[in-house]
Each structure stands twice: as C-alpha cells, then as structure tokens.
N, C-alpha and C positions, 0 to 999 in steps of 0.2 A: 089192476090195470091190465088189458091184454095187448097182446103181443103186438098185436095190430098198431096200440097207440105207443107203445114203445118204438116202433119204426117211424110212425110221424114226428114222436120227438125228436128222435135222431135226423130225419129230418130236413126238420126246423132248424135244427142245430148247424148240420152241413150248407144249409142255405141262406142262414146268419153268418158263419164263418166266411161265406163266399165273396157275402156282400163287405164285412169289414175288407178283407185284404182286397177285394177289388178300389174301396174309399182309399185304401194307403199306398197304394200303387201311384197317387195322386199327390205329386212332392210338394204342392199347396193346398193340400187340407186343411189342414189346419191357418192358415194365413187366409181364408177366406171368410168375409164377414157378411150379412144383408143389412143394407144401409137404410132406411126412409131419411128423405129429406122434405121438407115444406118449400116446394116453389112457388110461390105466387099463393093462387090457390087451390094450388093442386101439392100432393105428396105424390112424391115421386120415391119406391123401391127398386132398391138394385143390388147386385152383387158386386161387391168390391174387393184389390185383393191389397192387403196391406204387409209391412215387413214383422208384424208382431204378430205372434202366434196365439191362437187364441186356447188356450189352457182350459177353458171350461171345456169344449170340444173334447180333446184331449184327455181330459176326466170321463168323459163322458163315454165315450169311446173306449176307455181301460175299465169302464163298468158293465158296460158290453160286452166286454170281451169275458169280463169275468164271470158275468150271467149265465153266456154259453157255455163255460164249463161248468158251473153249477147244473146248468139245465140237462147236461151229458153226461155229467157223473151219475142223476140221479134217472135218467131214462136207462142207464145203463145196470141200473141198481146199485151203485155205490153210495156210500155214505161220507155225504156233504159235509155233514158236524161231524165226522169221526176223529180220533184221537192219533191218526198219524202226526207225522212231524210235530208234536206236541211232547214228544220224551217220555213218552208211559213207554210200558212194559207191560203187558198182557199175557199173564202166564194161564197156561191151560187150567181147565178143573181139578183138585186133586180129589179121584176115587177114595171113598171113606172106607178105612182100613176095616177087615173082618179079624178077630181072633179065632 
C-alpha cells in the first residue's frame, strides 16, 4: 500500500472520529427513535424522542468506534491480532552458540 493511501486512511479515520463525537455531543442520541405509523391511508414517518435509550444504537456506535481503531492501528501498520495484552512474553532470538 503507499503512502498516499495510508494518509486517506488516516483520514477516513479522523473524519469517522469527528462525526461519532460530534453524534454524542447530542444528550438524546441515543433516546431518539423513527417512528412509521398507518393513518388512514396514508403512513406517516417521523422522528420521535422517547425516555428509553435505545441500546441497539449504542452497540452500534461502540462497533464504530471500534472499527476506527482497528481501521488506524492497521493504516498505521500496527498489528490488530497481535499478542499485546494477551500475557505472552516474546523473548528475542537466541544466536546458535559456535565452539
């Protein structure tokens, strides 16, 4: 990959990042739901806000968030499945002894 699309990753990344915390700047995000209803006959859609928080949202949004780090570990060339915080120990090579 060159450098070039490592900088769009990155980004991509800072312009993802922008939008979530601009969404949570919004103390009813999550309590905001889209309603259809059938009137007559017509359906009627609307934005409603109600006092239960909607959790899927919320998931959804923590998978987001989590993307973007994935997405910036690996434009940054770090390793995503690496064995940090995992309790290994990774000892260096040992040089095979000469007599």
């Amino acid at each position: 990959m060159s450098r070039g699309d490592f900088k769009r990753e990155l980004k991509a990344c800072d312009m993802l990042e922008r939008a979530v915390l601009e969404a949570l700047k919004d103390k009813n995000q999550f309590k905001r739901y889209v309603v259809s209803e059938k009137r007559g006959s017509d359906t009627v859609t609307e934005e409603r806000l109600f006092e239960k928080y909607d959790l899927k949202a919320m998931a959804d949004m923590v998978k987001t968030v989590q993307a973007i780090g994935e997405l910036r570990r690996s434009a940054l060339g770090q390793d995503t499945e690496g064995i940090e915080g995992r309790g290994l120990v990774v000892l260096p090579e040992v040089a095979e002894e000469t007599e």
